[in-house]
C-alpha positions in Angstrom: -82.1 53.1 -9.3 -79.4 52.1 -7.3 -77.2 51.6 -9.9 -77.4 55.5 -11.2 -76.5 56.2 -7.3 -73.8 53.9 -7.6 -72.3 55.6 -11.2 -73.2 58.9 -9.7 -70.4 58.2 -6.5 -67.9 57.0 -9.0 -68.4 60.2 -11.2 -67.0 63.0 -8.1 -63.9 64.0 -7.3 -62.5 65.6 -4.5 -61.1 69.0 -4.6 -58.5 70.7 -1.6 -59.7 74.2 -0.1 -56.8 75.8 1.6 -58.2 78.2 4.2 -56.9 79.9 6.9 -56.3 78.0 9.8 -59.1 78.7 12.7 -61.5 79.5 10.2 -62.4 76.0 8.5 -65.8 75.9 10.2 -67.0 79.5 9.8 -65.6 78.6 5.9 -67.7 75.3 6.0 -70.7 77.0 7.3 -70.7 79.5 4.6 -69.7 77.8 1.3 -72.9 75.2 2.3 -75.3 78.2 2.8 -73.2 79.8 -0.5 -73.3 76.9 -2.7 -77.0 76.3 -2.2 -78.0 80.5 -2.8 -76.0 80.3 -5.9 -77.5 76.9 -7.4 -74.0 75.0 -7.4 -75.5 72.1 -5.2 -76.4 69.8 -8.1 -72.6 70.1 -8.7 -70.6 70.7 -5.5 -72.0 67.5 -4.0 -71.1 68.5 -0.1 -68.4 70.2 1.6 -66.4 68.1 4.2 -64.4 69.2 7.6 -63.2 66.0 9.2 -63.6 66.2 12.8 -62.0 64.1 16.1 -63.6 64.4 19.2 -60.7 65.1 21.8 -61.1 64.8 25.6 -58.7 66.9 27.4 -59.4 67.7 31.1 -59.7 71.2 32.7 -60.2 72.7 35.8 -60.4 68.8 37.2 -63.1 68.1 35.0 -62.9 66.1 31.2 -64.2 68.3 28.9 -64.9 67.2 25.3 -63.4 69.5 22.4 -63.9 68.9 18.5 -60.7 68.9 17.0 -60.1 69.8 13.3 -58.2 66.5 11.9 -57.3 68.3 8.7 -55.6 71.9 9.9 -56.0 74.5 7.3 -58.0 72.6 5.0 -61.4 71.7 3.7 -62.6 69.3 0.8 -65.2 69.7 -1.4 -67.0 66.6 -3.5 -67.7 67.6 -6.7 -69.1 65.7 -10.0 -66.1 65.0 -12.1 -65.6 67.4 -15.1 -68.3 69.7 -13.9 -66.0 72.6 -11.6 -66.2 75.6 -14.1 -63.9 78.6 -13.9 -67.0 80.8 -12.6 -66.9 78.2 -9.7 -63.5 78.1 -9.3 -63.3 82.4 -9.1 -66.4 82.1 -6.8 -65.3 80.0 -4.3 -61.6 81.2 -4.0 -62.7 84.6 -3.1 -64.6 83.4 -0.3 -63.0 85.3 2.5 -60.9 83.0 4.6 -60.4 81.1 1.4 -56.6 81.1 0.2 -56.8 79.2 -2.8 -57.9 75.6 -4.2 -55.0 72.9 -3.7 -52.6 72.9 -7.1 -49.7 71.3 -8.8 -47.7 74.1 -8.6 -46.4 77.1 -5.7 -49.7 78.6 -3.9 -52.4 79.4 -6.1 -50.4 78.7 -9.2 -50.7 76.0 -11.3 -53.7 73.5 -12.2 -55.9 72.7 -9.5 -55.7 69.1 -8.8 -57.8 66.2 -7.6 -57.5 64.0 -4.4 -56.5 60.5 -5.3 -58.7 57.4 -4.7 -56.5 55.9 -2.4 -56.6 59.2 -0.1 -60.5 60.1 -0.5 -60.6 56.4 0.7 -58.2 56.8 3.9 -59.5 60.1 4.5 -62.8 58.9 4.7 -61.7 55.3 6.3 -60.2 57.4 8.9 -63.4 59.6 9.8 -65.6 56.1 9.9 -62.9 54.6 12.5 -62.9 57.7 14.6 -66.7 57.7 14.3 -67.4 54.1 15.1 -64.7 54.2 18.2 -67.3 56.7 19.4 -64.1 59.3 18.1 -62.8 59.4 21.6 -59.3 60.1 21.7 -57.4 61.3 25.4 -55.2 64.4 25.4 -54.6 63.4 29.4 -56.4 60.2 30.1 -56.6 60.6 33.9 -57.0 63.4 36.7 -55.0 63.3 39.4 -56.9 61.9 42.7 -59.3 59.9 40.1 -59.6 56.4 41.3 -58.7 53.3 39.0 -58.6 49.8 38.7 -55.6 48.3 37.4 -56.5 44.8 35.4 
């Protein structure tokens, strides 16, 4: 059993969803509620919006924001050799959606795959920030905050 899990990882690829920039959330949130109505999910394994948590302070006080690390873009996991041109057409006119990441200008061109070696820093990345508790400082201090200097 673990095996077929382990053939079943090797077999996706990951596709680039260029959306507009503000929206990758609202796109997120509807392409998983999408994908499932329209019976894609045994394909379109998840969608993915990497996310930094970002502590910035206002009005004296350090407020924690989540912070899109990708700007303008979303990935989708999808089995390899199984995105049809239904699919394709379905999910580019999404609204929000711009088009899927090609090899030529725009939406022009053949839509290409993520390379292993980015999925893997992609993803390397997200674990990092998740396992540094994804705390990065915009402004680490307030003024009139008291601190110990080692």
């Amino acid at each position: 059993m673990e095996a077929t899990n382990t053939t079943q990882q090797q077999e996706t690829k990951w596709y680039v969803l260029r959306v507009v920039s503000g929206k990758e959330r609202k796109v997120k949130e509807y392409l998983d509620k999408d994908i499932a109505r329209s019976g894609y999910s045994d394909v379109i394994k998840q969608v993915f919006l990497p996310m930094e948590k970002v502590y910035k302070v206002q009005n004296g006080k350090k407020v924690m924001r989540e912070k899109n690390y990708f700007p303008g873009y979303v990935m989708l996991e999808v089995l390899d050799g199984k995105l049809t041109d239904d699919m394709i057409h379905h999910i580019s006119n999404v609204s929000n959606v711009m088009h899927f990441l090609t090899d030529g200008k725009g939406s022009k061109g053949n839509i290409i795959s993520l390379r292993k070696t980015e999925v893997n820093k992609m993803l390397g990345k997200v674990d990092e920030m998740s396992d540094a508790g994804g705390m990065t400082m915009s402004e680490p201090f307030i003024i009139g905050e008291t601190i110990k200097i080692i």
